[in-house]
Every structure is written in C-alpha cells, then in structure tokens.
C-alpha positions as CSV (number, residue, x, y, z in Angstrom):
1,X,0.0,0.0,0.0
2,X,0.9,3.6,-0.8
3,X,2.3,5.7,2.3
4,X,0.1,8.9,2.8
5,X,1.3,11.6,4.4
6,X,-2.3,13.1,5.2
7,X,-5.6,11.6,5.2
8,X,-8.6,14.7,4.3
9,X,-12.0,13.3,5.5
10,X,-15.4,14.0,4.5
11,X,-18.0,14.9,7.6
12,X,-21.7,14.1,6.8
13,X,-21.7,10.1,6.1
14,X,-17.8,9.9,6.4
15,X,-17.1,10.1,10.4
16,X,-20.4,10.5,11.6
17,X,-23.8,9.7,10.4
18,X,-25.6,13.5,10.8
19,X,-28.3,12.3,8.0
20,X,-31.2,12.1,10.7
21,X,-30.3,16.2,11.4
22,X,-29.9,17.1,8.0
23,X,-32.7,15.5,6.3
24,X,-35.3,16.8,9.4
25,X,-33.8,20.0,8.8
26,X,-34.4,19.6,4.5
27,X,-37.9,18.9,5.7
28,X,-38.3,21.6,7.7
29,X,-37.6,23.7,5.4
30,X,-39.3,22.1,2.0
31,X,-42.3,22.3,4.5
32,X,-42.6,26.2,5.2
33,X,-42.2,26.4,1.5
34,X,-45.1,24.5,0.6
35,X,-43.2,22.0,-1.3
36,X,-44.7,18.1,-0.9
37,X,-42.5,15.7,0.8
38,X,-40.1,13.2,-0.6
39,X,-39.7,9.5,0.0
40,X,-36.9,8.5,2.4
41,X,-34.7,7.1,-0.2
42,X,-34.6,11.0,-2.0
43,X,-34.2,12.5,1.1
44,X,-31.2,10.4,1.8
45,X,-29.4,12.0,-1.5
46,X,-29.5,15.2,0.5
47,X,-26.5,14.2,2.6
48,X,-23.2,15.1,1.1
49,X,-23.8,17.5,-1.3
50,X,-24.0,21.7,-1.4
51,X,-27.7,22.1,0.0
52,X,-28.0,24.6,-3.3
53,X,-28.1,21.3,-5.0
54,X,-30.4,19.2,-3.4
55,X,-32.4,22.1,-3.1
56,X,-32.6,22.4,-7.1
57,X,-32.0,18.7,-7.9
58,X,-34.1,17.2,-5.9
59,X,-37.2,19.3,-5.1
60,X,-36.9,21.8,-8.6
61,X,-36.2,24.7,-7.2
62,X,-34.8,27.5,-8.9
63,X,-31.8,29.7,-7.6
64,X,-33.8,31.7,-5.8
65,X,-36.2,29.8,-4.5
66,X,-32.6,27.2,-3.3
67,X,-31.5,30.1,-1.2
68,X,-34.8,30.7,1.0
69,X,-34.4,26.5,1.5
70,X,-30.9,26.9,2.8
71,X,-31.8,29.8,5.3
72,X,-34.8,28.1,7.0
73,X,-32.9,24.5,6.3
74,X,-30.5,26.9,8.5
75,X,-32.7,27.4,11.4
76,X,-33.8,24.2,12.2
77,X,-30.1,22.6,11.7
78,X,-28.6,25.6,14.2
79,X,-31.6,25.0,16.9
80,X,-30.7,21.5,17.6
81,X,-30.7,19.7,14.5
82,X,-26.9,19.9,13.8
83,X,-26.2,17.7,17.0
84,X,-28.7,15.0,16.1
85,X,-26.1,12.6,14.8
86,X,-23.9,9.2,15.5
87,X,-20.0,8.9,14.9
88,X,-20.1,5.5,13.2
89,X,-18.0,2.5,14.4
90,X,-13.9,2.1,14.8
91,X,-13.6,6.2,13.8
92,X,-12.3,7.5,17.3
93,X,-10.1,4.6,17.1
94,X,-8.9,4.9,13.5
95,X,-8.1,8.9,14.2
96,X,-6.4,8.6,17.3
97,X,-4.1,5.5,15.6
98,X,-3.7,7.7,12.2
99,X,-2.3,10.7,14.8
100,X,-0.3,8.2,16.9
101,X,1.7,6.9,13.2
102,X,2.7,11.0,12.6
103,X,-0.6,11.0,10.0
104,X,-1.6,14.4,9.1
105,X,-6.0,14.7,9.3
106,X,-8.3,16.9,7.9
107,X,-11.6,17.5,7.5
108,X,-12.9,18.3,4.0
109,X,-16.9,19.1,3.9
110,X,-19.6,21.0,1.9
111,X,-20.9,22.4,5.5
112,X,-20.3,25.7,6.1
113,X,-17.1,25.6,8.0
114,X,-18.5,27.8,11.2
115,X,-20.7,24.5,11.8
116,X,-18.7,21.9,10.9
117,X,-16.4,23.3,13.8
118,X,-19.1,23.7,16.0
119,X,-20.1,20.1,15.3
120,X,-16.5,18.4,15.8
121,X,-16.0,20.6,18.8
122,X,-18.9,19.4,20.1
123,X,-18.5,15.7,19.9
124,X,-14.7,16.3,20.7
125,X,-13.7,15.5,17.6
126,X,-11.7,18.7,15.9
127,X,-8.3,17.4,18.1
128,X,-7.7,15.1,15.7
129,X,-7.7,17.1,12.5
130,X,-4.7,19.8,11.5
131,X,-7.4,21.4,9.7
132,X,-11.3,22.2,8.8
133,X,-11.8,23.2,5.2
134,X,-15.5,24.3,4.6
135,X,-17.1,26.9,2.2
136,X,-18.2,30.2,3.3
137,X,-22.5,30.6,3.8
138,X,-22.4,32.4,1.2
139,X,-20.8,30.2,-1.1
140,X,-23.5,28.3,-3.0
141,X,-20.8,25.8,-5.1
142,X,-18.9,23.9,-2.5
143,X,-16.9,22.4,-5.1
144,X,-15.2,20.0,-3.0
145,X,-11.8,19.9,-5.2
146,X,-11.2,23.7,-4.1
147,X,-11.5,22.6,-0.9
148,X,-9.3,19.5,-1.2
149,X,-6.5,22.2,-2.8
150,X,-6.9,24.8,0.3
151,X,-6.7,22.1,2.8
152,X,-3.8,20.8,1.3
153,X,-2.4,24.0,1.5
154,X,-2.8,24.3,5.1
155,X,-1.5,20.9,5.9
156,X,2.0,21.4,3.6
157,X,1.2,18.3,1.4
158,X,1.1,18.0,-2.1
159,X,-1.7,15.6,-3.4
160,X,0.3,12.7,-4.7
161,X,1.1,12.7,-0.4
162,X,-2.2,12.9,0.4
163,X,-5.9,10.1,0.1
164,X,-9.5,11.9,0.5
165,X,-12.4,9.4,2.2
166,X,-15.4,10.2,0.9
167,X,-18.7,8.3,0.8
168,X,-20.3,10.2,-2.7
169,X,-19.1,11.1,-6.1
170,X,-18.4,14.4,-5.1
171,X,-15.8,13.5,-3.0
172,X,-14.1,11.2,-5.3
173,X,-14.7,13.5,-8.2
174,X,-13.4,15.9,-6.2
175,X,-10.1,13.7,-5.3
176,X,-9.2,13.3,-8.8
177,X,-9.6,16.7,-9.8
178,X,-7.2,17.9,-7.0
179,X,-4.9,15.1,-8.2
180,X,-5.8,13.2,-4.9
181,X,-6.1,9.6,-4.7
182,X,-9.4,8.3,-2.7
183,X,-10.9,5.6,-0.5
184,X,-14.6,5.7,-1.2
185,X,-16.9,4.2,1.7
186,X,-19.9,2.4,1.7
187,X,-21.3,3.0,4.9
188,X,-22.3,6.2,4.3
189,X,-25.0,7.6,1.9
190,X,-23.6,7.1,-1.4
191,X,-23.8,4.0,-3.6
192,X,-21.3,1.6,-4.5
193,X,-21.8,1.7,-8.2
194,X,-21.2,6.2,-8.0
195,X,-18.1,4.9,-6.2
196,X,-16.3,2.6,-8.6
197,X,-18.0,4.7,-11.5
198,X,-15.9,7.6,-10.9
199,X,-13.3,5.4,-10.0
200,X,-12.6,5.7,-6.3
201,X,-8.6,4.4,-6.0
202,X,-9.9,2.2,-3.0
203,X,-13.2,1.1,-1.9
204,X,-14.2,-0.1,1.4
205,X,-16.8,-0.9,4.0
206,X,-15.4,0.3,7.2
207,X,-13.2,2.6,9.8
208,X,-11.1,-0.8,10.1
209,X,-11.0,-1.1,5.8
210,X,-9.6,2.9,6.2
211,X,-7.4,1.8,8.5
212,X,-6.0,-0.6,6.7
213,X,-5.3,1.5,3.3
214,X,-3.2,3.7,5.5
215,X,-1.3,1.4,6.9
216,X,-2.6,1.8,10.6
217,X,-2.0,-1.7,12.6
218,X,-4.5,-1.6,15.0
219,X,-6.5,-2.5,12.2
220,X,-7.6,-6.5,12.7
221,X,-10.6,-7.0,9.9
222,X,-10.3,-7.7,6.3
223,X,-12.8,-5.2,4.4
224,X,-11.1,-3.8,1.8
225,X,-12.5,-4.3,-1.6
226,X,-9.7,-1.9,-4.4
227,X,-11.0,-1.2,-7.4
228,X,-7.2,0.4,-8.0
229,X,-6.9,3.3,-10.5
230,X,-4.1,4.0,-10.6
C-alpha cells in the first residue's frame, strides 16, 4: 500500500452519520415552502452534497427559491438539529491510531465551515484534524476539489502525499480533480456503483477497511474491496 502523508475526511456520512439532522432540517424547510414531501430514499441524496443542489436537484427549485431553503434549512439545523447525529464505528479509534503513526488529518466538507467546527468541537472531535476546510455561507458551489487544494495548503502536502475518504461522487470527483487519490466508503450515503463509477482508487466498508489502506496496525478485519486506478 501507498504511504500517505495526510488523510482529508469527509464529515456528513464519512465520520459520523448526521443524516437524521440534515434530512429533518431539509424537511423543515421544504415544508414552510409548501413543497410536498419526498420518500426517504430521495431525502437520503440530501446528505453530502452543497444544499444549493439538493435544493434544485431534488425538489426543482430554482436559484432563488434554493436560497430561502438553505436559510430556513439553516434554522432548524442551528436550533438542535446539527447535533442530532452518531459517529459511526472504529472512527475514534482509526483517528487517534492515524495521529499516533505522525498521520496528518483533515476535515474536507460542503458544510459551512462555522458549523462543521461547532459540530467536531462538540462531539470532541476537531483534536484530531490539522485542519477544517469548509465553504463560506455564502458560497452556494462547495466544489469539493477547491477545498481539497486549500486544505492541502494548510497541511504542507502536495496531493500525490495525500488520500481523500469520501462516501459520494463528489468526493471522489473531487479527489481526482485535485490530483488526490481516494478511498470511497460504503457505509455512508452514497452507492457503490457512483463509487467505482468515478473510479474511487480504494473502496471499502469500514473505519477498520480505512485503517488498513493507511497502513494503521490496529486495524484487525479484512474489508477492503480496491477497485485500483491508478
């Protein structure tokens, strides 16, 4: 396996699972605006992405109409919402090992960065990570490769040094644009088939399966599946 210098993570359906927040909060907010609801399996699309997205993708909104979503999505997520979340298995473990082998860690996320601070503050998570990249409110793109570069930045690695973990296209699209290589996971809310179809370097099903791409031995479990690209 490849030695990384710096692993970038993605937040929502990466380290935690914060899809029962965000898609009450996407509710919330479709509901004010008179919009019907959306089966469960739509609603799950809404975690990962820019909200300006979803918002259009999903539910047909224009521009306009998008940015009214994101301030009352905005309300309900800031009253309570944001917190209503799970870290998911082996990932305090797989952060504190990645830190203890001289691992560099960031956090790479279409949240607003205020929030995703807020968040891993709150669940005692930010120690582990060099760095938060996030977009600005007002920044309706959140194109995840400019992130990736400004992150790298901040951490003093170039990209061939460094794998993003990612559970969507977006963050493997992202990857490759930055010249990154990626470990797509399953266990988030993404699908498989985006994952090798935009050809994630490594694909696997776990914190352990992480774990084990970088090289961190506490890791015990076989659950790597690479679909190598490179």
């Amino acid at each position: 396996m490849k030695k990384y210098k710096a692993v970038l993570f993605d937040l929502d359906g990466t380290i935690n699972d914060s899809g029962p927040g965000i898609m009450n909060s996407c509710r919330y907010a479709m509901e004010k605006m008179g919009h019907e609801p959306l089966p469960e399996e739509t609603m799950r699309r809404f975690v990962g992405p820019s909200l300006q997205y979803s918002f259009q993708t999903f539910c047909g909104m224009d521009e306009e109409e998008a940015e009214r979503a994101i301030v009352l999505y905005r309300e309900c997520y800031s009253a309570g919402e944001a917190y209503n979340l799970t870290v998911y298995d082996g990932m305090w473990q797989l952060l504190e090992a990645l830190g203890e082998n001289g691992i560099l860690c960031a956090v790479v996320t279409s949240k607003p960065q205020a929030m995703a601070e807020k968040v891993l503050e709150h669940f005692d998570l930010r120690r582990f990570f060099a760095c938060v990249a996030g977009p600005d409110p007002s920044d309706g793109s959140n194109r995840k490769s400019v992130l990736i570069e400004r992150a790298l930045k901040e951490l003093g690695v170039s990209s061939q040094d460094a794998v993003m973990v990612g559970d969507t296209r977006f963050d493997i699209i992202g990857a490759a644009q930055a010249g990154c290589d990626s470990i797509g996971v399953t266990y988030g809310y993404g699908t498989v088939e985006e994952l090798k179809e935009n050809d994630a370097t490594y694909i696997v099903d776990s914190a352990a399966g992480i774990g084990q791409i970088t090289g961190v031995q506490w890791i015990t479990t076989q659950s790597v599946s690479p679909e190598m690209s490179t």
